[in-house]
C-alpha positions as YAML, in Angstrom:
chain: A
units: angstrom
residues:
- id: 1
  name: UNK
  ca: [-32.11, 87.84, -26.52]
- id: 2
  name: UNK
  ca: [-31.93, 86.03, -23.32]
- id: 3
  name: UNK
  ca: [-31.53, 84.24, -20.56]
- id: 4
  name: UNK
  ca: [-29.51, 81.97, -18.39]
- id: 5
  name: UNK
  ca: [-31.96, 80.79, -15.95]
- id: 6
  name: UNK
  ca: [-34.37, 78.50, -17.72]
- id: 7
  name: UNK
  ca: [-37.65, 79.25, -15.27]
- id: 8
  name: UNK
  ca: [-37.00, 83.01, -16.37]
- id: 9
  name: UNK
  ca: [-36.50, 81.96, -20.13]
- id: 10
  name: UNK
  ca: [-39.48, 80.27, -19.76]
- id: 11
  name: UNK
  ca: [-41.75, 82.53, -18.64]
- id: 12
  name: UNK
  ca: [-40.01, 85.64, -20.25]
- id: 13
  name: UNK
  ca: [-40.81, 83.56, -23.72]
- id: 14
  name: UNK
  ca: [-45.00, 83.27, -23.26]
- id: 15
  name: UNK
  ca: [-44.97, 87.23, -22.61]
- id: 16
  name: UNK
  ca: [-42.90, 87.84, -26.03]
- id: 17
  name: UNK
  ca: [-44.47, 85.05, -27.62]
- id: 18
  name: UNK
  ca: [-48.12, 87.45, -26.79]
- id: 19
  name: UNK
  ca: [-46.70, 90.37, -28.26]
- id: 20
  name: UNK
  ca: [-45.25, 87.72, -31.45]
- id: 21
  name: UNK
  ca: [-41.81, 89.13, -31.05]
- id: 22
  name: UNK
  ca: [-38.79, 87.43, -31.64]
- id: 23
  name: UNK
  ca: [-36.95, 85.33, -29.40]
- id: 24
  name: UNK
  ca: [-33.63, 84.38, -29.63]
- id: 25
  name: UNK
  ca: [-32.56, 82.19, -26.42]
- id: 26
  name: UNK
  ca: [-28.85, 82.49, -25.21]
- id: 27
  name: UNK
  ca: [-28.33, 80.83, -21.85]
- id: 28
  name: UNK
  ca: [-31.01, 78.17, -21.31]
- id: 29
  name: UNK
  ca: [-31.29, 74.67, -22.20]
- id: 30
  name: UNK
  ca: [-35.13, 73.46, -21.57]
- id: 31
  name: UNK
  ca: [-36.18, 71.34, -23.75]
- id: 32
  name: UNK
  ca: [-39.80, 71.90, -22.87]
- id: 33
  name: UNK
  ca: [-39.40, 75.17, -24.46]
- id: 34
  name: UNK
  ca: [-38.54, 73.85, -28.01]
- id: 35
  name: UNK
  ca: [-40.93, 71.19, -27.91]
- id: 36
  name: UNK
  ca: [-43.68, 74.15, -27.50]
- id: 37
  name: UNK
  ca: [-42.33, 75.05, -31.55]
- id: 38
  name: UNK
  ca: [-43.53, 71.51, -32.78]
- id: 39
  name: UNK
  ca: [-46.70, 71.68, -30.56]
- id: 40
  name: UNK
  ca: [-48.16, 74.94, -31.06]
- id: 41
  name: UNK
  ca: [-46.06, 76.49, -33.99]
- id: 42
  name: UNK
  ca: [-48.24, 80.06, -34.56]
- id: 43
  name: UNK
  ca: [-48.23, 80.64, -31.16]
- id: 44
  name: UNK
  ca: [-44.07, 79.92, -30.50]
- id: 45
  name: UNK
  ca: [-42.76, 80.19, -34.25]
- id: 46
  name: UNK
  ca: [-40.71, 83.15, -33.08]
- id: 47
  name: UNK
  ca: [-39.10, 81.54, -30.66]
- id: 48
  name: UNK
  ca: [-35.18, 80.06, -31.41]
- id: 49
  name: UNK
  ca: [-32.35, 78.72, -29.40]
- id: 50
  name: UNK
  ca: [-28.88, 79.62, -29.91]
- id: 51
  name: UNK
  ca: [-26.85, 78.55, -27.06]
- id: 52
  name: UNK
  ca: [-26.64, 76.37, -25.58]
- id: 53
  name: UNK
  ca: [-28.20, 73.29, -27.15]
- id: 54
  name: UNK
  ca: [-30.61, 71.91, -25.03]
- id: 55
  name: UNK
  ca: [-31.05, 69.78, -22.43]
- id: 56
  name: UNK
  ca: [-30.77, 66.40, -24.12]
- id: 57
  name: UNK
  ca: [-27.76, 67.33, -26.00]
- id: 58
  name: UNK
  ca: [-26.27, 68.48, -23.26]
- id: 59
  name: UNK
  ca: [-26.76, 65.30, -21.42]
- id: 60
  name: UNK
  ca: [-25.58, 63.12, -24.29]
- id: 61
  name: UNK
  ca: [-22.53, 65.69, -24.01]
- id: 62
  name: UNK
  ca: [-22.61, 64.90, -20.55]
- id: 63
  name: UNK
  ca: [-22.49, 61.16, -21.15]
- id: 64
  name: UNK
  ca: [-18.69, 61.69, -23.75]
- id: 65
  name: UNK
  ca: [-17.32, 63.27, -21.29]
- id: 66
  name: UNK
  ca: [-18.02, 61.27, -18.54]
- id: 67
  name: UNK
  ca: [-17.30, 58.20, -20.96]
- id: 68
  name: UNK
  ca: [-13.65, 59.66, -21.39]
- id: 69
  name: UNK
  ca: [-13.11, 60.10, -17.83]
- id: 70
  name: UNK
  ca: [-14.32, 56.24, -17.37]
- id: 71
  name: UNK
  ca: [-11.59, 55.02, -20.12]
- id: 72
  name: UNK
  ca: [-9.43, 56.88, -18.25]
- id: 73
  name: UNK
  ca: [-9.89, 55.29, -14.90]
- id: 74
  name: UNK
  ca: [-9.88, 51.86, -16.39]
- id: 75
  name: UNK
  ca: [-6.67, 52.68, -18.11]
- id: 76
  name: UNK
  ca: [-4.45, 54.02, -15.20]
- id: 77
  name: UNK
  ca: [-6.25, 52.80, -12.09]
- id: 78
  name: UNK
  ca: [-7.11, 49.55, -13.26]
- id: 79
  name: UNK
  ca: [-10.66, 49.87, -11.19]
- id: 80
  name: UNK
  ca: [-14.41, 49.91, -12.80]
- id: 81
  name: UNK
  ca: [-16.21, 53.79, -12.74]
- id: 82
  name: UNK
  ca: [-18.40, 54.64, -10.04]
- id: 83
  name: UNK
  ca: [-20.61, 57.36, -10.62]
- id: 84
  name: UNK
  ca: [-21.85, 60.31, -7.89]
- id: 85
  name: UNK
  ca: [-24.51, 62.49, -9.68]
- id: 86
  name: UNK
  ca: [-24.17, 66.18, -8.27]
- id: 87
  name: UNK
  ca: [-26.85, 68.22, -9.96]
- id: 88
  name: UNK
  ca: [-28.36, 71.31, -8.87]
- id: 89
  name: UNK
  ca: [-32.78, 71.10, -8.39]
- id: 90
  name: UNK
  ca: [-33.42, 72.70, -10.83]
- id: 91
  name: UNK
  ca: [-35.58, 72.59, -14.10]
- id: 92
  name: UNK
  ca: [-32.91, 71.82, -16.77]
- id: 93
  name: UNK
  ca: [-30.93, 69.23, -14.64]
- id: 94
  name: UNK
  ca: [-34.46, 66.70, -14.49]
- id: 95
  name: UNK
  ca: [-34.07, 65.63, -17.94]
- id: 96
  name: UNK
  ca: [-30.21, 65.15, -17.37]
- id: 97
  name: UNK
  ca: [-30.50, 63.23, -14.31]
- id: 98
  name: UNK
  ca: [-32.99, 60.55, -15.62]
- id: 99
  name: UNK
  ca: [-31.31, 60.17, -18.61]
- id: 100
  name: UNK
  ca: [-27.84, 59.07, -16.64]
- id: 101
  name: UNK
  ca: [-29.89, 56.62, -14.46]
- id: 102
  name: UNK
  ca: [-31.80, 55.15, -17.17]
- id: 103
  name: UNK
  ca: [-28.35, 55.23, -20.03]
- id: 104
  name: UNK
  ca: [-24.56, 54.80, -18.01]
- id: 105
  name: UNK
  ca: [-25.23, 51.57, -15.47]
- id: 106
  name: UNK
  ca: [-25.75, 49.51, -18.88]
- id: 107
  name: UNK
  ca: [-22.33, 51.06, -20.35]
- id: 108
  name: UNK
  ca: [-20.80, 49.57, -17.09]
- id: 109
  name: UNK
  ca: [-21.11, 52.78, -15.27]
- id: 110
  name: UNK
  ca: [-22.31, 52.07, -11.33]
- id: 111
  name: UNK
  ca: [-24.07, 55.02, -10.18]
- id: 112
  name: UNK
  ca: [-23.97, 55.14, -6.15]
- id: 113
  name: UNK
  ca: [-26.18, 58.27, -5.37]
- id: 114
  name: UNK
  ca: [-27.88, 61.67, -6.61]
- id: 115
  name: UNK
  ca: [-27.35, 64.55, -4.74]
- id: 116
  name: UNK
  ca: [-29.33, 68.04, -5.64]
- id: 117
  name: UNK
  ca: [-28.31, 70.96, -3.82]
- id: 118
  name: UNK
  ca: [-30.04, 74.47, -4.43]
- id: 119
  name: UNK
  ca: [-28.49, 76.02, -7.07]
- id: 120
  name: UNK
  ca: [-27.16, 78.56, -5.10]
- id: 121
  name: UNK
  ca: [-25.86, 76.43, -2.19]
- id: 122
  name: UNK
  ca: [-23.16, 78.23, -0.40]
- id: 123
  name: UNK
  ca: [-21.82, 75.04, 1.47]
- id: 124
  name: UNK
  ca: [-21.56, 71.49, -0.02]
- id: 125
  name: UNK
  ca: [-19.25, 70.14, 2.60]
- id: 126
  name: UNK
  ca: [-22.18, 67.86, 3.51]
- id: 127
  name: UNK
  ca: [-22.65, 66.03, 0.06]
- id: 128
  name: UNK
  ca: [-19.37, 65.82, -0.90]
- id: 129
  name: UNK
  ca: [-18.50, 63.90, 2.57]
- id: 130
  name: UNK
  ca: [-21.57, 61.50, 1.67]
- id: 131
  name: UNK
  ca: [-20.04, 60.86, -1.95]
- id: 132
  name: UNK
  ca: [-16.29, 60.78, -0.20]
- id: 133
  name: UNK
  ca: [-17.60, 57.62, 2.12]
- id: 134
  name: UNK
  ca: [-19.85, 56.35, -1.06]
- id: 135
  name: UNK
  ca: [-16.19, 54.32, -2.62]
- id: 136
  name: UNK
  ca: [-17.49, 56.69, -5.85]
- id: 137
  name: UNK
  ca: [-14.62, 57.56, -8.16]
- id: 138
  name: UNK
  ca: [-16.28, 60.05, -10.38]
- id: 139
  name: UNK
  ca: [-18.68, 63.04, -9.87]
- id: 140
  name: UNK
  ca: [-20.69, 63.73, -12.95]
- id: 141
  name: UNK
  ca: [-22.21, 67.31, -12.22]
- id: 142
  name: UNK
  ca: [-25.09, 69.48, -13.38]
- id: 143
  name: UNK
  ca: [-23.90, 72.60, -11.92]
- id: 144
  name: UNK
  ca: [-24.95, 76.33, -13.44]
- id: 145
  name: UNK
  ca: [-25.54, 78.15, -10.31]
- id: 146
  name: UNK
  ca: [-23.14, 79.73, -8.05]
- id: 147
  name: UNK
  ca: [-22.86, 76.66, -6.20]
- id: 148
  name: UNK
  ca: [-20.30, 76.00, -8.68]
- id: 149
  name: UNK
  ca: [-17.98, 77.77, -6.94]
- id: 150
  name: UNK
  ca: [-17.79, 75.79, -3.56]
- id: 151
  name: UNK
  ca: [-18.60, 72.97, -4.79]
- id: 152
  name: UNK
  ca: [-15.38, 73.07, -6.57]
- id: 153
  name: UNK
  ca: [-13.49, 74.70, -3.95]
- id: 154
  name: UNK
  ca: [-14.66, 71.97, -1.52]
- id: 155
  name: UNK
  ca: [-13.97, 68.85, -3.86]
- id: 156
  name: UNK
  ca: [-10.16, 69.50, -3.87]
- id: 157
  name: UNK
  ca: [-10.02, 71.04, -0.45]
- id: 158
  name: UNK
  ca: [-11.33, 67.36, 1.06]
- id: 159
  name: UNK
  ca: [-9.54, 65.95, -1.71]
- id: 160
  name: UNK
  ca: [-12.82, 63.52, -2.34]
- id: 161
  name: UNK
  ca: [-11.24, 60.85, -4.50]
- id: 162
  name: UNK
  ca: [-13.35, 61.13, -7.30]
- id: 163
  name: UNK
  ca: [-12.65, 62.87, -10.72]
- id: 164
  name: UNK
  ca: [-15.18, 65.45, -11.44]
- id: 165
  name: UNK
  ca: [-16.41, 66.11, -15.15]
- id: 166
  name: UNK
  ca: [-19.92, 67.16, -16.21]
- id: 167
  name: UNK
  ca: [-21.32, 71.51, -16.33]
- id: 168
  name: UNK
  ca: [-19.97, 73.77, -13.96]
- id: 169
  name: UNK
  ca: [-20.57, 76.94, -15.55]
- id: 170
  name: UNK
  ca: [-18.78, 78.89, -12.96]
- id: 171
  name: UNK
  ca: [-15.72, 76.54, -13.97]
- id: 172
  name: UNK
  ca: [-15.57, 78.16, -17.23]
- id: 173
  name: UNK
  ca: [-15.24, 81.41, -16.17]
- id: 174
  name: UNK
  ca: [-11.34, 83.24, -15.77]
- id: 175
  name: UNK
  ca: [-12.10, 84.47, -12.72]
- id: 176
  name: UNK
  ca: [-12.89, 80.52, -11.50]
- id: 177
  name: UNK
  ca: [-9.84, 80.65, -9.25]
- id: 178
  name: UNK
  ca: [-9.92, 83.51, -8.08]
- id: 179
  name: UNK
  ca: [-13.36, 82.71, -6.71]
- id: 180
  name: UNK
  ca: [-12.51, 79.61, -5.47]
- id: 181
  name: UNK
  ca: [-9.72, 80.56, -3.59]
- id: 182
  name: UNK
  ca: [-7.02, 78.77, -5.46]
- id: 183
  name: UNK
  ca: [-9.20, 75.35, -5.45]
- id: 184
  name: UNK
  ca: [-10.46, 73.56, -7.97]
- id: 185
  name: UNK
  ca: [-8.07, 72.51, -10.28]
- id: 186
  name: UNK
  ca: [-8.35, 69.69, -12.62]
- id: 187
  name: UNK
  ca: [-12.37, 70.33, -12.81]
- id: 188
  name: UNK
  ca: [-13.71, 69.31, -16.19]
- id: 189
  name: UNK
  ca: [-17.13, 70.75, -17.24]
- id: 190
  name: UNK
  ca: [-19.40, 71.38, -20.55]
- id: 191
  name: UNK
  ca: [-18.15, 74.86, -22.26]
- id: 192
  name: UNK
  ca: [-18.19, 76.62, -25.99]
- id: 193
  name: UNK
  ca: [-14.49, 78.18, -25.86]
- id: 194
  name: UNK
  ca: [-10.71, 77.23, -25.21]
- id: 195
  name: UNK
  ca: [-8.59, 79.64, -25.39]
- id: 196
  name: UNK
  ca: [-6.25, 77.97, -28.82]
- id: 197
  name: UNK
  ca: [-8.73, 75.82, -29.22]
- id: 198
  name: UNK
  ca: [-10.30, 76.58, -33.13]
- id: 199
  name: UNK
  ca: [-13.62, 75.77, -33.54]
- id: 200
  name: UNK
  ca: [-14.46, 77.51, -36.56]
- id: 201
  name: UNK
  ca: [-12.08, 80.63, -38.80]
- id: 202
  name: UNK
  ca: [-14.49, 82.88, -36.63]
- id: 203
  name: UNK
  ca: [-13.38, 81.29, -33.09]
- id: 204
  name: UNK
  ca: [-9.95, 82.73, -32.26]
- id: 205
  name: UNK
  ca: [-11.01, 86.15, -34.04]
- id: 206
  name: UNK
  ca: [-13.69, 86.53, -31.56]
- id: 207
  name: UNK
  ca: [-12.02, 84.98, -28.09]
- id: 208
  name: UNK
  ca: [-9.28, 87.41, -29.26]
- id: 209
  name: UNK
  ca: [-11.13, 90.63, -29.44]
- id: 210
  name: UNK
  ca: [-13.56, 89.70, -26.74]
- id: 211
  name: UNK
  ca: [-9.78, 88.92, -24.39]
- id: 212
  name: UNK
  ca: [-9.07, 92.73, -25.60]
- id: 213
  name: UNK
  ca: [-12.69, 94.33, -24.94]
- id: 214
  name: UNK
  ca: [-13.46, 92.87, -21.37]
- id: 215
  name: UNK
  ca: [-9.90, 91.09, -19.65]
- id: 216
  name: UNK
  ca: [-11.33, 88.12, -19.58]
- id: 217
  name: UNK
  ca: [-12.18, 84.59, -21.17]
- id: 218
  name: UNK
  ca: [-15.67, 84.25, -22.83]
- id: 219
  name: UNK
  ca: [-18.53, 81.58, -21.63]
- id: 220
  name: UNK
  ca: [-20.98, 79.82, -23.18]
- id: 221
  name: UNK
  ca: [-23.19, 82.44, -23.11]
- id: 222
  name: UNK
  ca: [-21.19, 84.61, -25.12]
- id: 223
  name: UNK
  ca: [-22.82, 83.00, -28.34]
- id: 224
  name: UNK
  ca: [-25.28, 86.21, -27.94]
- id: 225
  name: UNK
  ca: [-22.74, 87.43, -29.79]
- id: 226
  name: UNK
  ca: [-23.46, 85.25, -32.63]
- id: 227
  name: UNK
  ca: [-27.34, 86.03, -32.18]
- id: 228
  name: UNK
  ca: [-26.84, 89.66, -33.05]
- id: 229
  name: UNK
  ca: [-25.36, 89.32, -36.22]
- id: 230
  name: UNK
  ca: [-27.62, 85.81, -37.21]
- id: 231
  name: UNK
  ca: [-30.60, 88.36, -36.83]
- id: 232
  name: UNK
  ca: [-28.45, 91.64, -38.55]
- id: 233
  name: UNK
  ca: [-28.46, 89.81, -41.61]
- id: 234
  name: UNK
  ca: [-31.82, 88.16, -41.48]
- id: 235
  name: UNK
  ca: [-33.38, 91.48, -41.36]
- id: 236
  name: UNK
  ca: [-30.96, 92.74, -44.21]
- id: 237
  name: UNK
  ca: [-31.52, 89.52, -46.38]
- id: 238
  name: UNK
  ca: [-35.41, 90.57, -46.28]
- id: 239
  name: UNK
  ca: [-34.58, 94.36, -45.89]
- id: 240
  name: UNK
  ca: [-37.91, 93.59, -43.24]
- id: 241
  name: UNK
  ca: [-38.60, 94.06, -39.98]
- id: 242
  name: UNK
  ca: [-41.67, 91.94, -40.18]
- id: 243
  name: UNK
  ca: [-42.05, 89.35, -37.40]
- id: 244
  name: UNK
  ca: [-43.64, 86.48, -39.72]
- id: 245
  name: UNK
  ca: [-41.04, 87.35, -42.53]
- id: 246
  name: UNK
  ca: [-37.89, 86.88, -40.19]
- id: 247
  name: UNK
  ca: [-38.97, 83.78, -38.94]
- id: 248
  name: UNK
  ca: [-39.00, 82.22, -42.79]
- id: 249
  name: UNK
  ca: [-35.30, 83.79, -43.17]
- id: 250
  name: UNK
  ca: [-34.67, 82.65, -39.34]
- id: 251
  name: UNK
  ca: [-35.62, 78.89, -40.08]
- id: 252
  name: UNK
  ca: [-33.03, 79.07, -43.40]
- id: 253
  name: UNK
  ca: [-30.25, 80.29, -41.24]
- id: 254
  name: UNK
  ca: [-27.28, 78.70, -41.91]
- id: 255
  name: UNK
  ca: [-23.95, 80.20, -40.67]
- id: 256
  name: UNK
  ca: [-20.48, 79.63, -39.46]
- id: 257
  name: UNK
  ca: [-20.58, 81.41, -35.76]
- id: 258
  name: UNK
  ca: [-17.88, 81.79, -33.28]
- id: 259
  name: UNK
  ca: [-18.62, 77.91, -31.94]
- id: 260
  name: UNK
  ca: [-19.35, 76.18, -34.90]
- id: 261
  name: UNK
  ca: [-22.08, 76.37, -37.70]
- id: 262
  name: UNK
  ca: [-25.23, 77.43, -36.65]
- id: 263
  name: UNK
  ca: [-28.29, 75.72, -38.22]
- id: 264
  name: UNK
  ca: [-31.90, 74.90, -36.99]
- id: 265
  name: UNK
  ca: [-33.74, 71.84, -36.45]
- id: 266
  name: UNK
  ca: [-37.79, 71.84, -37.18]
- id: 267
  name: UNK
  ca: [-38.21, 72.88, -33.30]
- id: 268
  name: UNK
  ca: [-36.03, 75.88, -33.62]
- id: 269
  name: UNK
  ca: [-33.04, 74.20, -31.60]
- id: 270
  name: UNK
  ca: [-29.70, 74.51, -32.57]
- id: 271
  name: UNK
  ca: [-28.61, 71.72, -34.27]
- id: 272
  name: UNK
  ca: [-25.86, 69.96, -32.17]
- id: 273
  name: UNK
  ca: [-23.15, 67.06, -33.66]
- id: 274
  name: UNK
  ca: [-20.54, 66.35, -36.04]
- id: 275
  name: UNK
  ca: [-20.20, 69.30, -38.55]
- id: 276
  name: UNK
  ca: [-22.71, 71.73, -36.65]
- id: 277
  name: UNK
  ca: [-22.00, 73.08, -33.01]
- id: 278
  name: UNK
  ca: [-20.47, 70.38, -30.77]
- id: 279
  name: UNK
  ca: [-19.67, 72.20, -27.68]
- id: 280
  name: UNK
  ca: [-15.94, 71.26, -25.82]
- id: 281
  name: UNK
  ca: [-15.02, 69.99, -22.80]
- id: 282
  name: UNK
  ca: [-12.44, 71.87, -20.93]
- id: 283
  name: UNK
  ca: [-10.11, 71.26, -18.06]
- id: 284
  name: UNK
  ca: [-8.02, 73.81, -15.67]
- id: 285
  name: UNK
  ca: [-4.61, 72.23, -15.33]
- id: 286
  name: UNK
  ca: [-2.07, 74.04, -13.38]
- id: 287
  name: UNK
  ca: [-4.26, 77.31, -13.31]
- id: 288
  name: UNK
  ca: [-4.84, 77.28, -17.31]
- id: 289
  name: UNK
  ca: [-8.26, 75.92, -18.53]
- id: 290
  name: UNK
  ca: [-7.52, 73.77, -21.90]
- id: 291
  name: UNK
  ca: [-9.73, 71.83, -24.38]
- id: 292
  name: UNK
  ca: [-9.80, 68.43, -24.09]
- id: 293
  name: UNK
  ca: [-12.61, 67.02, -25.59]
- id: 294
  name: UNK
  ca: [-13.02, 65.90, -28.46]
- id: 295
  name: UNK
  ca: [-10.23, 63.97, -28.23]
- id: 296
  name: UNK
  ca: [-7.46, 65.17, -30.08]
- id: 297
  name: UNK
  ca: [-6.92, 61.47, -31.70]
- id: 298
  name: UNK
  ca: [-10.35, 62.01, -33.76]
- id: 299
  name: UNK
  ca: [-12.13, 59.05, -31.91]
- id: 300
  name: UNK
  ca: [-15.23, 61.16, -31.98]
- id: 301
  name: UNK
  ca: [-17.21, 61.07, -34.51]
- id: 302
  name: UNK
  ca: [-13.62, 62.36, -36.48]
- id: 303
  name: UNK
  ca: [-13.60, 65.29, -35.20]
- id: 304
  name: UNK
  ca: [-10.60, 67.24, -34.60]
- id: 305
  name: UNK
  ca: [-9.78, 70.99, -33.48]
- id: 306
  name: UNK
  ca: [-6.53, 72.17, -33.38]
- id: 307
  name: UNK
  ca: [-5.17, 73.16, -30.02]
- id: 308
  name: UNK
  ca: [-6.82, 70.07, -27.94]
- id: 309
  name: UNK
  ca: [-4.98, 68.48, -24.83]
- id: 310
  name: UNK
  ca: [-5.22, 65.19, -23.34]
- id: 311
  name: UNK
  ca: [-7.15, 65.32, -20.02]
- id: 312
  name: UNK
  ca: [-5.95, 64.71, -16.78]
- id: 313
  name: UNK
  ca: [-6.81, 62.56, -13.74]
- id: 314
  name: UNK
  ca: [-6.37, 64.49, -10.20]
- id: 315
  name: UNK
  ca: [-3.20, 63.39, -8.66]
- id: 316
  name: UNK
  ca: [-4.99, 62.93, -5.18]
- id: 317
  name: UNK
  ca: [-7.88, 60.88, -6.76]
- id: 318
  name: UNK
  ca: [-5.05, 58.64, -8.47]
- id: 319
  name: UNK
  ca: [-3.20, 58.42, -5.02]
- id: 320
  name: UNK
  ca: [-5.93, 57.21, -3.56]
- id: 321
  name: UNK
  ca: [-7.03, 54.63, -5.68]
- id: 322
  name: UNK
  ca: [-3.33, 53.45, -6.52]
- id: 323
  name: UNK
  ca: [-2.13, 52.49, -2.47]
...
């Protein structure tokens, strides 16, 4: 099970794919690697994706969230979104990037620049003066890296007046402040878990105990946790430990996990939507990350899960657009 990096994933899935062992991918969001499932199935049959779902998912994800932060700016600053794209160079962020050029200018989102820093960049100061002077209003990021961490640190510290709202995985963290010095508030990324927030009866359970075990909030990643029991009972539904006969039970999966329930699609992906895994969007506000998307008034797709917030615009970014 494995990994977060999805150049490692990739190449850590041809050497188990030689040996035909089983797969299951926690951390990485390539598409290319699912789309080897439908090309060469005997070969990558074994291989299955748990979290997060992939790539294009996560960019129409992407796309919602940055779609409530537009409504938002339209509502209380009475001025049309304009869209910095901060995304790390990296494999998983090409698919994301193109898609956001090609989809949000005709949804009336202006996109003024792209900016790709290395994802572990220790100093953004650079790029986040170029979007400052760029009149952009929003920063839709692609972050996984430890860049994360001053690129948040940095966005409040210059107070750029734009809201930020995309994946920073070092957002979702507990330890986020503490790394960022105190920055960073009111940063909105991609995540699984909220702490209140009830995606499923198995949610709170698991946040709960997982609070207890290790003093600290999970992240996305933690869905390994649902990996390890998907393939417990596979293997005790076939009382097998037979490769080809696990990926038959495998492809029937379907199970409530600790982020929603967890089926397969013909490429081995996680199915993502409405009734399946959705994903949340969360926000830190005052020093407390909340869930704030899907909205709590059901306008997605009617979806609703207890313990939502509304979001929140930066104050600075609201001062500056309001004088």
């Amino acid at each position: 099970m494995g990994t977060i990096r999805s150049e490692a994933a990739a190449a850590i899935t041809e050497v188990a794919m030689d040996y035909e062992t089983i797969l299951l991918i926690c951390g990485s969001s390539e598409t290319k690697m699912s789309d080897n499932v439908e090309e060469d199935y005997d070969r990558y049959k074994y291989w299955f994706r748990i979290t997060p779902v992939n790539n294009t998912h996560l960019g129409a994800l992407n796309f919602q969230l940055v779609g409530l932060v537009a409504k938002k700016i339209g509502a209380e600053l009475l001025m049309p979104p304009k869209l910095a794209i901060m995304a790390e160079k990296a494999s998983w962020t090409e698919a994301i990037v193109g898609a956001a050029q090609a989809f949000l200018p005709p949804q009336g989102i202006e996109i003024v620049g792209v900016w790709q820093p290395s994802d572990k960049a220790t100093d953004v100061t650079a790029e986040l003066t170029a979007i400052k002077d760029s009149g952009a209003n929003m920063i839709m990021t692609a972050l996984s890296g430890p860049v994360g961490i001053p690129y948040a640190r940095t966005w409040e510290q210059l107070e750029v007046p734009a809201a930020s709202v995309g994946i920073n995985v070092m957002a979702q963290a507990d330890d986020f402040f503490e790394n960022t010095g105190g920055f960073g508030n009111y940063e909105f990324t991609l995540n699984d878990y909220a702490r209140d927030v009830a995606l499923s009866d198995e949610t709170l359970p698991f946040i709960d105990a997982f609070i207890e075990a290790k003093g600290e909030m999970p992240t996305y990643n933690a869905g390994t946790y649902d990996a390890v029991y998907l393939l417990k009972e596979a293997i005790e539904a076939i009382d097998s430990l037979d490769a080809d006969e696990l990926v038959v039970e495998l492809e029937e999966t379907d199970r409530v996990g600790t982020a929603g329930r967890l089926v397969f699609d013909e490429k081995h992906d996680v199915i993502w939507g409405p009734g399946y895994v959705t994903a949340l969007g969360v926000q830190w506000q005052d020093g407390e990350l909340k869930g704030v998307w899907p909205p709590a008034d059901g306008s997605w797709e009617g979806v609703v899960y207890p313990g939502i917030v509304d979001y929140q615009l930066p104050p600075w970014v609201v001062e500056f657009w309001s004088q």
